[in-house]
MARDRENKOL-310077 format. One record per residue (C-alpha): x, y, z; residue in three letters; residue number from 1. Coordinates in steps of 0.001 Angstrom, whole numbers, plus 500000, padded with zeros to 6 digits. Last residue first. Example, Ala and Ser with C-alpha at 12.3 -4.5 7.8 and 13.67 -1.06 7.14 Angstrom:
2
(rec (513670 498940 507140) 'SER' 2)
(rec (512300 495500 507800) 'ALA' 1)
***
This chain:
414
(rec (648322 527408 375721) 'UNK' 414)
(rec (646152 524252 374403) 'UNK' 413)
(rec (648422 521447 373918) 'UNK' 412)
(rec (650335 520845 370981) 'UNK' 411)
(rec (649202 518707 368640) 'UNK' 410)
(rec (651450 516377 366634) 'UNK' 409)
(rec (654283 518103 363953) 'UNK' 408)
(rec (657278 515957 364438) 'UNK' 407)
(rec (659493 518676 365819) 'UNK' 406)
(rec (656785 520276 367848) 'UNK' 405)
(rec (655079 517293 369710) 'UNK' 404)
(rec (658356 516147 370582) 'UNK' 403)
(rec (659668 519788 372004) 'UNK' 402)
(rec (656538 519649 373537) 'UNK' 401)
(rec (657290 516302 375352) 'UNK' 400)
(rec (660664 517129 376247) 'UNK' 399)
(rec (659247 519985 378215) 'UNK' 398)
(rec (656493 517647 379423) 'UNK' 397)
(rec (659143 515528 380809) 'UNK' 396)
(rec (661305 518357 382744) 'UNK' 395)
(rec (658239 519500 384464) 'UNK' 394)
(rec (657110 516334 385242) 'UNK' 393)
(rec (660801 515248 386835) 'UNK' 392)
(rec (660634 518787 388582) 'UNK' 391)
(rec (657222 518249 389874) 'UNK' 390)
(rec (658463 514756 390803) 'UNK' 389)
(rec (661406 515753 393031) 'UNK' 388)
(rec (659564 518553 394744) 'UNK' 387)
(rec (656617 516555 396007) 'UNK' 386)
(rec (653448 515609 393965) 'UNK' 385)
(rec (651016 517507 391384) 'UNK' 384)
(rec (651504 519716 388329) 'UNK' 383)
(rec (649553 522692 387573) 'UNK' 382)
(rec (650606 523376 383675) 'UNK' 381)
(rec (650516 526433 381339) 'UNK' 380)
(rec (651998 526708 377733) 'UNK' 379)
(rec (653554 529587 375694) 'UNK' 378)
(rec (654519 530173 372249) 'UNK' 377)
(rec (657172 531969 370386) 'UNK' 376)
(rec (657728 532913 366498) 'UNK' 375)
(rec (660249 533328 363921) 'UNK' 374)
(rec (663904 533205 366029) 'UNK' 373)
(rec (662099 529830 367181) 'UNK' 372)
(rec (660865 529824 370186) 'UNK' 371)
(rec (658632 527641 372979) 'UNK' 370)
(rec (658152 528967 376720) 'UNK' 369)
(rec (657268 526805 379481) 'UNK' 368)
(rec (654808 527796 382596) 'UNK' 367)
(rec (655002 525710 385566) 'UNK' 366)
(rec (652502 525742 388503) 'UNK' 365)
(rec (653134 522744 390938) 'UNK' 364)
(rec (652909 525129 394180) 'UNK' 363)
(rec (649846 527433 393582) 'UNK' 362)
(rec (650194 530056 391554) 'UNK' 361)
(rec (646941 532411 392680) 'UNK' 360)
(rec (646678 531063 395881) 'UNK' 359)
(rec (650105 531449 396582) 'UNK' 358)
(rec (652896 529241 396403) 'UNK' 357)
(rec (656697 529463 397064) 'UNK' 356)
(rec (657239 526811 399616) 'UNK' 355)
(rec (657596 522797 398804) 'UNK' 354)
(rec (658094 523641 396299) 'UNK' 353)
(rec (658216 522850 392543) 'UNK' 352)
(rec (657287 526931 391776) 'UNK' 351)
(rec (657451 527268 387777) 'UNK' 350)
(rec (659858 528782 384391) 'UNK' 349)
(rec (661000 526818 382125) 'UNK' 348)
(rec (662104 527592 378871) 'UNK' 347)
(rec (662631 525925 375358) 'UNK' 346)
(rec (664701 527005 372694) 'UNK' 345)
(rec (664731 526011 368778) 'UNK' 344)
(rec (667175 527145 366159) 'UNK' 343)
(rec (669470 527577 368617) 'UNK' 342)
(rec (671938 530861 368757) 'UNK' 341)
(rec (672769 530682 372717) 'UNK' 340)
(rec (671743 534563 373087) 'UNK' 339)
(rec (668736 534477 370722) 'UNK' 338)
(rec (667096 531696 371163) 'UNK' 337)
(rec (668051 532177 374694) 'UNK' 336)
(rec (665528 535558 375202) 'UNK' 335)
(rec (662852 533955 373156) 'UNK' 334)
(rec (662838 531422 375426) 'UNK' 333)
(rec (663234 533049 378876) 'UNK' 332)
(rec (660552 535898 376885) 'UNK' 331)
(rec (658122 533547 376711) 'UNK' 330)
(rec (658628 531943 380196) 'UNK' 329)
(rec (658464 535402 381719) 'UNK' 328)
(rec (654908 536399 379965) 'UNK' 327)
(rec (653894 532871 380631) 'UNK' 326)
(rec (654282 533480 384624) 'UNK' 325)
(rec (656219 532323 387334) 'UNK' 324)
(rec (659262 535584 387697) 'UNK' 323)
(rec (655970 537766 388466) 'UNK' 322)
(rec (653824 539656 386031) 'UNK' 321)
(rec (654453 543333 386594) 'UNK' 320)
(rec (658672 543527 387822) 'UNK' 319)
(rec (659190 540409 386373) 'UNK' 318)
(rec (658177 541995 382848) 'UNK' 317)
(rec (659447 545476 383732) 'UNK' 316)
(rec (662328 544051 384537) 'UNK' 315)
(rec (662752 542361 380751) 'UNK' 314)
(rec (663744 539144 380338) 'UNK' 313)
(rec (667099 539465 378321) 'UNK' 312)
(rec (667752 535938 379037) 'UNK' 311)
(rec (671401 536089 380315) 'UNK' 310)
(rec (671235 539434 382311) 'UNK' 309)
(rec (667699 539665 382987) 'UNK' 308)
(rec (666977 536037 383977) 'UNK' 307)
(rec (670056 536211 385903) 'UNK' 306)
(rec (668886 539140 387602) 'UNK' 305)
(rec (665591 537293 388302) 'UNK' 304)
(rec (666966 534477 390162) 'UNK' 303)
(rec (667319 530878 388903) 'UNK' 302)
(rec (669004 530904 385167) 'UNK' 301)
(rec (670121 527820 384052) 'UNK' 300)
(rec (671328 528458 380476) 'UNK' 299)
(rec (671417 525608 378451) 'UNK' 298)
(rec (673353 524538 375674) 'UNK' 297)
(rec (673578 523862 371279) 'UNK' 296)
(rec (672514 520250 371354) 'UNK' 295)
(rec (672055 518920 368307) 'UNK' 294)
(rec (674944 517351 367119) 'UNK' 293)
(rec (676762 517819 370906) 'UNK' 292)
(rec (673516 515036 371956) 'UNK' 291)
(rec (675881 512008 370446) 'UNK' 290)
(rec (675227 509647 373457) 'UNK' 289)
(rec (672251 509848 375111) 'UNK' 288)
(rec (672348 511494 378437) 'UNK' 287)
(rec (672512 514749 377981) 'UNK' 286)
(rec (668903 515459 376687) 'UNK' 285)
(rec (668221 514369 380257) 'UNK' 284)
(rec (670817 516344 381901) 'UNK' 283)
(rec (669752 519656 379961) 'UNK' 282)
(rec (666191 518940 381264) 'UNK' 281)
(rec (667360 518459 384691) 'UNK' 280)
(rec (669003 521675 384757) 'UNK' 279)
(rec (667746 523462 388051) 'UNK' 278)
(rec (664330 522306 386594) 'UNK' 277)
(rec (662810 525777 388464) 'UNK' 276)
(rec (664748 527729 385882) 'UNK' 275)
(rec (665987 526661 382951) 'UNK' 274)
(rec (666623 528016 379567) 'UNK' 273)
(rec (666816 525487 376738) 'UNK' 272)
(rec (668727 525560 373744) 'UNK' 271)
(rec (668330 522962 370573) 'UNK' 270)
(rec (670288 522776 367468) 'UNK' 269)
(rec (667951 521807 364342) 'UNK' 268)
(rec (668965 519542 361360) 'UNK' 267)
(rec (665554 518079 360739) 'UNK' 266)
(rec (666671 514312 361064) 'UNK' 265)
(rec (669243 515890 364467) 'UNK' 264)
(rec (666546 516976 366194) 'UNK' 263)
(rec (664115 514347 365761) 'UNK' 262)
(rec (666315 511849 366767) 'UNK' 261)
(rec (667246 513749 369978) 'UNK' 260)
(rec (663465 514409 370193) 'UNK' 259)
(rec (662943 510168 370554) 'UNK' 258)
(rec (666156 509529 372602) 'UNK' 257)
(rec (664960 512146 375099) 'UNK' 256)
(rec (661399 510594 375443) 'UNK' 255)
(rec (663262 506992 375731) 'UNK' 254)
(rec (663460 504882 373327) 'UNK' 253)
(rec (662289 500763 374254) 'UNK' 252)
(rec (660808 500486 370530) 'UNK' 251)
(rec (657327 501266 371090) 'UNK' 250)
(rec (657624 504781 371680) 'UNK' 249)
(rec (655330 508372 372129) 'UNK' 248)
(rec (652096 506936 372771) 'UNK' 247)
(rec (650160 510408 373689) 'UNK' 246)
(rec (650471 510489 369979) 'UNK' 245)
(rec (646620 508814 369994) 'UNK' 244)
(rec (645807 506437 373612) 'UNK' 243)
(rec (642517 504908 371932) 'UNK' 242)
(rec (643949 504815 368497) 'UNK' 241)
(rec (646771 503050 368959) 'UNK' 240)
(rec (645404 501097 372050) 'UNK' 239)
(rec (642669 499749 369041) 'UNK' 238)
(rec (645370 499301 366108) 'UNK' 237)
(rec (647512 497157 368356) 'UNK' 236)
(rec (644411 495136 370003) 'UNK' 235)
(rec (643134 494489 365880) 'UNK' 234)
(rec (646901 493613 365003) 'UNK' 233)
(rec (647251 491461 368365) 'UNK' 232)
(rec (644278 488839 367515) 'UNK' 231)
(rec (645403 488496 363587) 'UNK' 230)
(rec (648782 487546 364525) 'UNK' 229)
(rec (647397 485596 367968) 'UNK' 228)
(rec (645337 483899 365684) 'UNK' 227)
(rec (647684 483295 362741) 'UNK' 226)
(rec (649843 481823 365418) 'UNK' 225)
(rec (647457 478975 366704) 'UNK' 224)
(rec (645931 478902 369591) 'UNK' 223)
(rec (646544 482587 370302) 'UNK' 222)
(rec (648033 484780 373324) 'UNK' 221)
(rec (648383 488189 373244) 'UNK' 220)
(rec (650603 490572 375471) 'UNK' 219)
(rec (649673 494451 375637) 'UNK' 218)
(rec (652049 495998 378150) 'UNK' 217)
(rec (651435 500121 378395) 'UNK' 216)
(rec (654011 502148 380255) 'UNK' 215)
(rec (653225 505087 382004) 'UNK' 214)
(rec (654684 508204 382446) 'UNK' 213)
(rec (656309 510543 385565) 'UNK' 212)
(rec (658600 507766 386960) 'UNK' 211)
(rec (657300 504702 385349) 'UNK' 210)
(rec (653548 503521 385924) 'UNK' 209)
(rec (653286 500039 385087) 'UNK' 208)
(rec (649698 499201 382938) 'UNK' 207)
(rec (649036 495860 382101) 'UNK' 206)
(rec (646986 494579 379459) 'UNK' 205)
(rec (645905 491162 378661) 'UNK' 204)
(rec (644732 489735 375111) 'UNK' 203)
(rec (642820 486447 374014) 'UNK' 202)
(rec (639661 487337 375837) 'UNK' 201)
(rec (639005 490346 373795) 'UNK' 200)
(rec (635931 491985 374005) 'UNK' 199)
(rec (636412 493114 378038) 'UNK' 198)
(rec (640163 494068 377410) 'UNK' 197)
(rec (639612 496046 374982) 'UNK' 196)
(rec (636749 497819 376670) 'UNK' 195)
(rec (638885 498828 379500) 'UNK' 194)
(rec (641602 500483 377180) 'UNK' 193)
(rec (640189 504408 377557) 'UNK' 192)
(rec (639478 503789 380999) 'UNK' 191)
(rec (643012 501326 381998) 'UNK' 190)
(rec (644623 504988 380215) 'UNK' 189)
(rec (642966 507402 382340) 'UNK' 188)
(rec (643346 505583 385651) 'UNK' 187)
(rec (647418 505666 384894) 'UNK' 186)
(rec (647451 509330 384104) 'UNK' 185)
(rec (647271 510987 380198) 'UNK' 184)
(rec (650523 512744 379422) 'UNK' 183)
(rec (653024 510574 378578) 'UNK' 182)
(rec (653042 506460 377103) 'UNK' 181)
(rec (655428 504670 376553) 'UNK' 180)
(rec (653748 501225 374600) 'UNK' 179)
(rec (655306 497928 375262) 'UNK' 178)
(rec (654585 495112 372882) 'UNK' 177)
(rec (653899 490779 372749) 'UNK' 176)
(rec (652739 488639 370935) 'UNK' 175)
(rec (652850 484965 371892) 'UNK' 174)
(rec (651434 481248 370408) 'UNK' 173)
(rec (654382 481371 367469) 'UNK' 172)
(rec (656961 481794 370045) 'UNK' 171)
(rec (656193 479048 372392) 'UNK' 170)
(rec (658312 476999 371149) 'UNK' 169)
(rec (659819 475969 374711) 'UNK' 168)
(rec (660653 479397 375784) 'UNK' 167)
(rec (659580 482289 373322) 'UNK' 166)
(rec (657507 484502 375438) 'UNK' 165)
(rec (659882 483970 378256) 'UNK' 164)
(rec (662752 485273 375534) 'UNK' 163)
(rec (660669 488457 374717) 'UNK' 162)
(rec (660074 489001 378749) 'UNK' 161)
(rec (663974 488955 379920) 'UNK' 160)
(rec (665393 490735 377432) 'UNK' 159)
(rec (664304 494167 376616) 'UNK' 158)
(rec (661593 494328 379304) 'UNK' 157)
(rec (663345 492959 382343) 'UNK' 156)
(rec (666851 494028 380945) 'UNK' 155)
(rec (665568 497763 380884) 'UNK' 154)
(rec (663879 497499 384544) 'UNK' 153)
(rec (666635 495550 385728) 'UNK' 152)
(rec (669333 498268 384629) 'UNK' 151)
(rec (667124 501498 385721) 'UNK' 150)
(rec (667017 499620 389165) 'UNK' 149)
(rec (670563 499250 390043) 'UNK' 148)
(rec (669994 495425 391031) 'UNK' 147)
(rec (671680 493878 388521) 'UNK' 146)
(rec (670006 490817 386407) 'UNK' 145)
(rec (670223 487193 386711) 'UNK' 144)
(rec (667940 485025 384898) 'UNK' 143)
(rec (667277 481580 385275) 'UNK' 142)
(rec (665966 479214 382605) 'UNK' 141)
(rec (664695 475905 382863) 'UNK' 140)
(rec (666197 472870 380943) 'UNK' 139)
(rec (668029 471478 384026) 'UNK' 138)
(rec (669377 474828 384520) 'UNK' 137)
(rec (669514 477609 381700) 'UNK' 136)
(rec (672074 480743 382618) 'UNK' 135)
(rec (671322 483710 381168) 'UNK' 134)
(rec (673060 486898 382143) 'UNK' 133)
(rec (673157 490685 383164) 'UNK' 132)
(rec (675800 493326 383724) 'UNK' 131)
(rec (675459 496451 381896) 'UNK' 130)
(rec (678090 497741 380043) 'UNK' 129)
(rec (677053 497010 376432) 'UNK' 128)
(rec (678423 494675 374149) 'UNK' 127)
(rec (676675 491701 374928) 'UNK' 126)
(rec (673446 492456 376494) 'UNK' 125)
(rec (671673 489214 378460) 'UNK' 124)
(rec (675109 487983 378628) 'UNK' 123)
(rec (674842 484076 378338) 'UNK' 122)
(rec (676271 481838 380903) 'UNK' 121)
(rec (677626 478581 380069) 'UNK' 120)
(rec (680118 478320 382671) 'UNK' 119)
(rec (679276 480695 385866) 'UNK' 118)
(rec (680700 484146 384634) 'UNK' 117)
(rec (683842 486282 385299) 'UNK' 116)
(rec (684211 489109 383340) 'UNK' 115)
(rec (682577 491247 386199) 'UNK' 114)
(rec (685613 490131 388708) 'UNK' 113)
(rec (687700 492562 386157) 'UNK' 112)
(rec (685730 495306 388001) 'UNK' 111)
(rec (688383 494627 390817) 'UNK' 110)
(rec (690849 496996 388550) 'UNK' 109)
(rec (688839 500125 389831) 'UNK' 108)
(rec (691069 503496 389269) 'UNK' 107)
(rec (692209 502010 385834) 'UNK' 106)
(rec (688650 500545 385275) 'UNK' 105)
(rec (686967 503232 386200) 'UNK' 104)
(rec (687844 505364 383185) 'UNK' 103)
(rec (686432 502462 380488) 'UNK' 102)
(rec (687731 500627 377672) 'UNK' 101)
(rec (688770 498073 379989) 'UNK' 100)
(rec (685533 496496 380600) 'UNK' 99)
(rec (684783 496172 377323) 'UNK' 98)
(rec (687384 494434 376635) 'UNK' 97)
(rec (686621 492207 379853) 'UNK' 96)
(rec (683420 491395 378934) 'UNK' 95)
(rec (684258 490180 375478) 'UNK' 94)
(rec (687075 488304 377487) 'UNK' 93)
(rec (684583 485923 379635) 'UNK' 92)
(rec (686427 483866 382028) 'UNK' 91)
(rec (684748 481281 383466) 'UNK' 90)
(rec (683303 480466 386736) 'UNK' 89)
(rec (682839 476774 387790) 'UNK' 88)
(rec (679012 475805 386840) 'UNK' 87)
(rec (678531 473024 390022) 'UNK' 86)
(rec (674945 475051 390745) 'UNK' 85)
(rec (675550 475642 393890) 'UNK' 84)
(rec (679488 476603 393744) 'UNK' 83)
(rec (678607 478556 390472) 'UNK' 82)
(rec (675218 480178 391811) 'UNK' 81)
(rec (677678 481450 395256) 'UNK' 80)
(rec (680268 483097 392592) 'UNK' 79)
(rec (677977 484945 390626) 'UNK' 78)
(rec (675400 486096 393499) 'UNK' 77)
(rec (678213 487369 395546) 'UNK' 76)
(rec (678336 491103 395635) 'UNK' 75)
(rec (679523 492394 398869) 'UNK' 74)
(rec (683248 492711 398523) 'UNK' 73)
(rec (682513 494716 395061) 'UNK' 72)
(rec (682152 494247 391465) 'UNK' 71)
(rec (678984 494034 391097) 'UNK' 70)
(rec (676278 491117 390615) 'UNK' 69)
(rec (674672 490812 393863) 'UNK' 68)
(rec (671326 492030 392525) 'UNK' 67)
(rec (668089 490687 390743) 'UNK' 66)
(rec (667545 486700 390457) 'UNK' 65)
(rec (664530 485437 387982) 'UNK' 64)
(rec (663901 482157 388389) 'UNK' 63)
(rec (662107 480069 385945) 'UNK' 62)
(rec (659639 477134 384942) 'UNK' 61)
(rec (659788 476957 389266) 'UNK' 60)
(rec (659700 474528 392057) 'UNK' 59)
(rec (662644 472871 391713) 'UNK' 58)
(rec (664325 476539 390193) 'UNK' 57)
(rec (663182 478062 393484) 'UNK' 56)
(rec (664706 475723 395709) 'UNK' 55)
(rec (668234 475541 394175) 'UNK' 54)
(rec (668317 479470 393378) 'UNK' 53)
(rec (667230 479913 397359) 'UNK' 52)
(rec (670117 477336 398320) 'UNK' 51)
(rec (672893 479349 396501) 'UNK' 50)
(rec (671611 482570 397765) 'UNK' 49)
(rec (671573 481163 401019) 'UNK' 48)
(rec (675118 479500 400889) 'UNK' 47)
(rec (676295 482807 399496) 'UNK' 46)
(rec (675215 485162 402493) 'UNK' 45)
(rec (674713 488875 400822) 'UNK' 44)
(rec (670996 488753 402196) 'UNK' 43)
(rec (667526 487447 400888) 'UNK' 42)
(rec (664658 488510 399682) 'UNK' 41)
(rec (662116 485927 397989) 'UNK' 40)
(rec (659273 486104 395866) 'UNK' 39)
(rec (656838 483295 395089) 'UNK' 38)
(rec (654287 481811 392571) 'UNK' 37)
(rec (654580 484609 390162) 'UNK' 36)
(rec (652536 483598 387162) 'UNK' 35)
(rec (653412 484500 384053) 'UNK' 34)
(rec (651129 485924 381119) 'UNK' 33)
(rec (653070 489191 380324) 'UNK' 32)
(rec (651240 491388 382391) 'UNK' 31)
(rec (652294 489065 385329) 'UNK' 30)
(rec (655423 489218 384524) 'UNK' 29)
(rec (655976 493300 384392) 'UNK' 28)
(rec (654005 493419 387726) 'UNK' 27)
(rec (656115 490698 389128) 'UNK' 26)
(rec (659869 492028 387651) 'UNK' 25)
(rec (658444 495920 388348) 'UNK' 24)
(rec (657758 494468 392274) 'UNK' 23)
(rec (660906 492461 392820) 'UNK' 22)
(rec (662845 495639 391035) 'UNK' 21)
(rec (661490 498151 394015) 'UNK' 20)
(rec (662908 496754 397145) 'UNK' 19)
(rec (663361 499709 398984) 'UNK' 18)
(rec (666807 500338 400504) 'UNK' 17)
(rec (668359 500638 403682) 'UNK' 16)
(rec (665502 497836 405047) 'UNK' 15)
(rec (668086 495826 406521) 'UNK' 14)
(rec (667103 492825 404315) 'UNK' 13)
(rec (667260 495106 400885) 'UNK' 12)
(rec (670908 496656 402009) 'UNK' 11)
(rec (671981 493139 402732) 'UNK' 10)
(rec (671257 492367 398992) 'UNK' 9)
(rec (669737 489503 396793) 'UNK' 8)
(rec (665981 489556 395374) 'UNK' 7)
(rec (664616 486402 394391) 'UNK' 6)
(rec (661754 486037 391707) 'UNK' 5)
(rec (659749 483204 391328) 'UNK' 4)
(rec (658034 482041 387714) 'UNK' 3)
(rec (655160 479872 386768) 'UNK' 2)
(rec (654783 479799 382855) 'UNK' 1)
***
């Protein structure tokens, strides 16, 4: 199908902000079969939004329109697609209840302008908060998604692409999966999958790099649906085995969703001890709801007397081998284990920069400590990038050998 994408926001036109969901909509598209004939940015003015949806969906099989869909003074893609599209908006009271549940509600009550939908509308994700809906147009479907870019990107691939692949009965003719993938690098993943791609002419791959992993689209198309069944079992069982547990979801989990799960199946309480992460692994485990079950705490622990104090790291230890160093990061975990009571800790211990290096520990050097009260081990990694992402790696690969732990894969080499 030929698609365009428009992109609504004054804060995109004045360059304030980087339009990154136009790109992850295209890339993620185009991997899917689509072509993207045009893409559009355009400001918070409602008679051109309405006018760009008109254009685009003359052209177009389907629109898909990112932003404008808050519930402030400056989000007007809802109300400027009902004037132009003569769909008066309609009260929607699932919305609404769900709205009201929340704290921001009673300090916000404009978020009841969220509730409010062109007639006919479909939410994309009914009973979630996250804004998002359907709205089919002279038999063509547009989709309008929010702008905050975590929200596209999970409507993009949860919603948007699955109900593409089944538009006009196309269903049976489609397959269609997302691999996450951590731990191998973009350049190693197209080499391991090239040949795929080369024997099969029925499949496409495309390869999105997210934050510190990479996600994996395989979409297969088939004359007939016991071709593209039979055509996407073989490319399935070849990127399986190509790419090994470095695939650690196909379901749309996160990393943090996937060890929370294991967690809480083997009845373990986690600690961590934290150090050059400032707490971004605690935040990450934080985030999905439930965590208190197997969760115990963190300690963040940034300058060697806190290390001593709280993680019973000896001085002689940073005194000899350095606050960066395995011998540290074992103890860190060992250390919490015992003071936070977990039945599994890990620790962190590294130099994200952009001072702090030598030529011995170079900037990017984490070490991370995994204990039980039975045993500890100790891994080794020279990460790459600015501060932000060698804490975001740092923080993934943690939660990537607590994974590789709890469900018994390989662990790196220490």
């Amino acid at each position: 199908m030929i698609g365009e994408i428009i992109a609504i926001g004054d804060e995109l036109t004045s360059g304030r902000i980087l339009n990154s969901t136009s790109y992850f909509a295209a890339s993620h598209l185009y991997g899917a079969g689509h072509e993207i004939a045009a893409m559009a940015t355009i400001g918070d003015a409602p008679e051109m939004i309405g006018k760009a949806i008109r254009e685009s969906i003359e052209r177009a099989d389907f629109v898909v329109v990112t932003g404008g869909l808050g519930a402030t003074s400056d989000d007007k893609t809802t109300k400027a697609v009902a004037d132009a599209l003569d769909r008066p908006t309609t009260f929607y009271p699932e919305i609404f209840e769900k709205i009201k549940e929340s704290q921001s509600f009673r300090e916000m009550p404009s978020l009841e302008k969220l509730a409010w939908l062109p007639s006919g509308a479909e939410i994309l994700k009914p009973g979630e908060k996250i804004a998002g809906y359907l709205l089919v147009y002279n038999k063509k479907p547009i989709f309008f998604l929010p702008g905050i870019p975590y929200q596209m990107r999970e409507l993009m691939l949860d919603r948007v692409i699955p109900r593409l692949a089944a538009w006009s009965g196309d269903m049976g003719l489609v397959r269609q999966k997302v691999y996450k993938v951590f731990g191998l690098e973009e350049h190693v993943i197209h080499g391991r999958l090239a040949s795929l791609e080369k024997e099969n002419r029925l499949l496409r791959i495309g390869y999105y790099p997210v934050s510190a992993e990479v996600h994996v689209s395989l979409t297969v198309r088939g004359e007939t649906g016991q071709e593209a069944d039979q055509s996407f079992s073989q490319s399935d069982i070849g990127i399986k085995k190509a790419l090994g547990d470095c695939i650690y979801d196909e379901d749309g989990n996160s990393l943090e969703m996937i060890v929370g799960k294991a967690l809480r199946d083997r009845g373990f309480m986690l600690g961590l001890a934290e150090s050059c992460t400032g707490g971004g692994l605690a935040h990450r485990i934080t985030t999905v709801p439930g965590s208190s079950a197997y969760f115990s705490g963190g300690i963040v622990a940034y300058t060697n007397k806190m290390k001593e104090c709280f993680l019973r790291v000896r001085p002689e230890t940073l005194e000899k081998y350095g606050a960066v160093s395995r011998e540290t990061a074992r103890e860190m975990a060992f250390g919490a284990c015992t003071s936070i009571g977990s039945d599994v800790t890990l620790a962190i211990t590294g130099i994200a920069g952009p001072d702090g290096g030598t030529k011995e520990k170079p900037v990017g050097t984490v070490y991370f400590g995994l204990a039980t009260p039975e045993f500890v081990r100790d891994f080794s990694f020279l990460f790459t990038g600015k501060r932000d992402m060698i804490q975001t790696k740092s923080a993934m690969t943690g939660l990537d050998l607590l994974r590789r732990y709890l469900l018994k894969l390989h662990l790196p080499d220490s």
